[in-house]
N, C-alpha and C positions, 0 to 999 in steps of 0.2 A: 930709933925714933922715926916716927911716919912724918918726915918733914911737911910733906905735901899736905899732910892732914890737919896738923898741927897750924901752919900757915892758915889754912883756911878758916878755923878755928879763930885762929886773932886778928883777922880780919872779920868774920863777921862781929866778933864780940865787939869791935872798936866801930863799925857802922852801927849794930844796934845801941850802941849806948849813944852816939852820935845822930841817933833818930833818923838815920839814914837809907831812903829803899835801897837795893841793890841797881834800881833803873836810875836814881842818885849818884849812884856810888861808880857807876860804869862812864855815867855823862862828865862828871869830876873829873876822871881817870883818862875820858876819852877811849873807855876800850865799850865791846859790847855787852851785852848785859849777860848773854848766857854765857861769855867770859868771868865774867863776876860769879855767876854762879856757880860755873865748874870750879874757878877755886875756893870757895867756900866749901863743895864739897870734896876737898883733896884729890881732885880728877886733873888737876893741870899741873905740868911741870913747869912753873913760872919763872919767865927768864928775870935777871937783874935789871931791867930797863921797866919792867911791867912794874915788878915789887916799889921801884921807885914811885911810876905813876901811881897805884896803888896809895903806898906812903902819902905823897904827898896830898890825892884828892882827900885823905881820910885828914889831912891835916897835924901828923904826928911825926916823931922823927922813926927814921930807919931805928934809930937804938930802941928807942919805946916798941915797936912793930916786933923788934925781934926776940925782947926782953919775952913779950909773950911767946913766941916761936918756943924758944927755949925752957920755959914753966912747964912742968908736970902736971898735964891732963889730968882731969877728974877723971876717976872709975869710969863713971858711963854718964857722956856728958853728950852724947846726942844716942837719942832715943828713937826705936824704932819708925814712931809718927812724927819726926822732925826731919828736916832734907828731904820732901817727899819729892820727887817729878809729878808721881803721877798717883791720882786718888779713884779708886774703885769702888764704885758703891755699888752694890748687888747683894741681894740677899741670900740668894740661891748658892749655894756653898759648890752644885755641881756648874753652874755657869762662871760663877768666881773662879774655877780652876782649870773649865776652858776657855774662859780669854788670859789665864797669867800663860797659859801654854800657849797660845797665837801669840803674846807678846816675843814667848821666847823664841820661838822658832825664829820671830823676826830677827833673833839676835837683841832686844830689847832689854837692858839691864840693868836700869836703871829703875832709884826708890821706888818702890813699889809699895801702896798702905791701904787695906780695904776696909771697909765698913759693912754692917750689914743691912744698915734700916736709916729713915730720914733723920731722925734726930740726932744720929752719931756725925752722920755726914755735918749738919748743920754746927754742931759741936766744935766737928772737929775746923770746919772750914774760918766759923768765928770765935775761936780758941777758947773755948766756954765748955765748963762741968769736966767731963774725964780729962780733957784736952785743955785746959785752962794752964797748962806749963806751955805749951805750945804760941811763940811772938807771933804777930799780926803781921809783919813781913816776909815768914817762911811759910808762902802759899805754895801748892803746888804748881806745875805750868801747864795742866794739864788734868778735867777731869771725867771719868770714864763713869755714865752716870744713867744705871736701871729707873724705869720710868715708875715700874711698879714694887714700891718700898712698901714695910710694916712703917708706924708709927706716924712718918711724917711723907707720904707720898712724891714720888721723883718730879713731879711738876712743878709743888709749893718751893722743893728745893731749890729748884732751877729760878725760880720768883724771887727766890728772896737772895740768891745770888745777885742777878740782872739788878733787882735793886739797890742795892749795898755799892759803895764806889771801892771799899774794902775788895771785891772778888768780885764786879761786873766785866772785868776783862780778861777772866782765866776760861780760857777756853774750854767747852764742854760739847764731850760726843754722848749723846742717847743711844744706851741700847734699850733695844726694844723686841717685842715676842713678834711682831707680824710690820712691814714695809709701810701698812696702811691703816696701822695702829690712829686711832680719831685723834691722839693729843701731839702727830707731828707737826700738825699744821700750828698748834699752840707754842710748841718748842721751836720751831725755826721764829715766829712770830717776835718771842722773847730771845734771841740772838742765836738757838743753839749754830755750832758751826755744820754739824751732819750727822747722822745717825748708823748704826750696825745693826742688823737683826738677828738675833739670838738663834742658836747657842754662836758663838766669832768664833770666829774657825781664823786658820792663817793668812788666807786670800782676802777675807772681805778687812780683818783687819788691817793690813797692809795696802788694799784698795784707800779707805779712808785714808790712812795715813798720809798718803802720794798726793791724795787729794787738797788734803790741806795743807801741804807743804811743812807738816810738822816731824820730817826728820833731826831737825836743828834739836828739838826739844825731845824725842825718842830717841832716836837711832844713836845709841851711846854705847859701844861695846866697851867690854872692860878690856883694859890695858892688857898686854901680852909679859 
């Protein structure tokens, strides 16, 4: 049995039923939030003292917490588009798999879920049509977001993020074909954090990265 996984597993199911975010559920607990998050994704080996705080922010005892621990998982009960970090929207299938390779080089390992065109992205982000299995609390923390989409264009995307209180504070990098593409000054306007220029190679992605001090949320190598 994948304890760690398992654990994480009945913890979120007892927040979400609990209607509870994970930035709830950390402040409760008193731990930090991408604490709450690794173990939800079975990334943390959680000492007895945490599982406690844990327990008691969620308000359950240890017996109910662990009854779940113990239940036999569903088949397949997290899904490719669920746990995501990090959400890629780009169309171009050969630019989509040079930044999954900048990611790796960084050693970046973490969910990774792409889109190809605006309307998926906007689907998937407010859990609506193909994505309509997907809760309104498993946002990504992170989105990797081409300016120039089929369907629903990477600007409206960015708009109707910024204005949703849903996903106005998930950080989002533009990539973009040219430095001094006319619609940066629109994206920095409406919050974006910083942009890449296309095709992201391993340097400029990891430039950004540094820059925004989003190792906390990337930099997650898998366990040894």
């Amino acid at each position: 049995m994948d304890i760690e996984k398992n654990f994480g597993l009945a913890v979120r199911k007892w927040r979400e039923k609990l209607r509870l975010s994970q930035d709830d559920l950390a402040k409760r607990a008193g731990l930090h939030r991408t604490y709450i998050c690794d173990v939800e994704r079975g990334a943390r080996n959680v000492s007895l003292k945490n599982v406690q705080k844990i327990s008691d922010a969620l308000g359950i005892s240890l017996m109910t917490l662990f009854a779940d621990l113990t239940a036999k998982p569903a088949g397949n009960s997290i899904r490719p588009d669920e746990l995501v970090d990090i959400l890629l929207v780009e169309d171009s299938g050969n630019d989509a798999t040079l930044t999954m390779e900048a990611m790796k080089s960084w050693n970046i390992s973490n969910r990774t879920f792409v889109v190809h065109d605006g309307v998926a992205a906007l689907n998937f982000l407010f859990c609506a049509a193909e994505f309509s299995h997907r809760l309104p609390n498993d946002q990504p923390q992170i989105v990797l977001l081409d300016l120039h989409l089929p369907k629903v264009d990477g600007l409206e995307v960015l708009r109707r993020m910024k204005a949703d209180p849903r996903t106005n504070s998930i950080p989002v990098v533009v990539l973009t074909g040219s430095k001094h593409d006319r619609d940066i000054a629109e994206c920095k306007r409406l919050g974006v954090k910083d942009y890449i220029a296309k095709p992201v190679d391993f340097q400029s992605f990891s430039e950004v990265s540094l820059r925004l001090n989003l190792q906390w949320v990337l930099f997650k190598p898998l366990a040894p």
